[in-house]
C-alpha positions in Angstrom: 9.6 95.6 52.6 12.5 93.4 54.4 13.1 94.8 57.7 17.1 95.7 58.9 18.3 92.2 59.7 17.6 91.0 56.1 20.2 93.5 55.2 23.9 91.9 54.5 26.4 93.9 57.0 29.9 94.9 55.6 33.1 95.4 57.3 33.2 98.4 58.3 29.7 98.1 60.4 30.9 94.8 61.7 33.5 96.9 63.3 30.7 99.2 65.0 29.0 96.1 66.2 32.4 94.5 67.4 32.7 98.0 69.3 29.1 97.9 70.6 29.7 94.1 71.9 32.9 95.1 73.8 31.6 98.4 75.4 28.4 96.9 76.6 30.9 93.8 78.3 33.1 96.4 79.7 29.9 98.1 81.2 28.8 95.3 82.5 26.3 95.3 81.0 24.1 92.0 79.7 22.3 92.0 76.1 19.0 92.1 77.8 20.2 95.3 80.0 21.0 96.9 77.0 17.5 96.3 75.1 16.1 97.7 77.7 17.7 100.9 78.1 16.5 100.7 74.2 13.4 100.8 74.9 13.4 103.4 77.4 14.9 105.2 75.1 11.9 104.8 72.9 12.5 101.9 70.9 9.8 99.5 71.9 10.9 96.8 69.0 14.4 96.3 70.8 15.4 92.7 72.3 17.9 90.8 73.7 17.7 89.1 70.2 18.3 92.8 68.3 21.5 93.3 70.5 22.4 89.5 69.4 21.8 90.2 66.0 23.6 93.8 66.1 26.6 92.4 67.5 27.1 89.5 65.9 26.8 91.6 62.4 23.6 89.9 61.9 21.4 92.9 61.7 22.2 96.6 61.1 22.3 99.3 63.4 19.4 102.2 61.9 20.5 105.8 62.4 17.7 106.7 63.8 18.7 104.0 66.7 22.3 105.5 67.1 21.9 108.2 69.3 20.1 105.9 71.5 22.6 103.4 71.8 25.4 106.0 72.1 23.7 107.2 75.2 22.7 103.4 76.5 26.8 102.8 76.0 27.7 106.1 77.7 28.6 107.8 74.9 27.1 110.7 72.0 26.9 109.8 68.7 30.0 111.4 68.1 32.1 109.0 70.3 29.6 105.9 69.1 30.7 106.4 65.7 34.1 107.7 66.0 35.1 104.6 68.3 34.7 102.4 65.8 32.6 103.8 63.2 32.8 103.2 59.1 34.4 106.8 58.2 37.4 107.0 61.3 38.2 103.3 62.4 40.0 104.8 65.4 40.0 105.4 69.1 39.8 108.9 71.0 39.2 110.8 68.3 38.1 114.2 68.3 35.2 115.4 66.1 34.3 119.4 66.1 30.6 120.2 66.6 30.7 123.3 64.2 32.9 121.8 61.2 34.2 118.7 59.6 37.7 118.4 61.5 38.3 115.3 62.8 41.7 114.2 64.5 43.3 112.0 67.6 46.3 114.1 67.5 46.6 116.4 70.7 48.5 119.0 68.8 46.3 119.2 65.8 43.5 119.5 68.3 45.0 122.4 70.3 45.4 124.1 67.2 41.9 123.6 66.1 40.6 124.7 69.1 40.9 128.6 68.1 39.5 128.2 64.8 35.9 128.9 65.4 36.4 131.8 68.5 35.3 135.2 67.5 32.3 133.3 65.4 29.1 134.8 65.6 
């Protein structure tokens, strides 16, 4: 069975790893800094090579590795994949927790924001 880097990488992930290269840079952070906060995170298989290959749309990023790297980066999976991710595309977006609404715009936010009080 090929592993993830054999995989081709499409646009819209090229995107994510575009985003992953330049939060890491604004962190500061180098590709070997962030391979290891990997793999205190629990994924032993991560290198500087993986974040090479992640960011430079040579390899894939797994789900099961993306709440990891949201957290190495800073951020929750929501933001990770929101940021820059294949279904949004945009920046400060909003994503509720208990339904499907997703939005960047303050007022539709606001409005949203009373949708769910009262639920049990």
């Amino acid at each position: 069975m090929k592993g993830p880097e054999h995989y081709t990488v499409d646009a819209e992930h090229q995107r994510l790893a575009t985003f992953v290269h330049e939060r890491r840079s604004t962190l500061g952070m180098t590709q070997t800094g962030l391979a290891a906060q990997m793999k205190a995170r629990g994924h032993e298989s991560w290198r500087q090579s993986t974040v090479f290959k992640i960011e430079n749309g040579q390899r894939r990023l797994l789900l099961v590795e993306g709440d990891a790297l949201a957290r190495a980066l800073g951020l929750n999976l929501a933001e990770l994949l929101t940021q820059q991710g294949p279904k949004w595309g945009v920046k400060n977006a909003y994503v509720c927790a208990t339904c499907t609404f997703a939005s960047r715009d303050l007022t539709e936010i606001a409005a949203h924001a009373g949708s769910h009080s009262g639920a049990a």
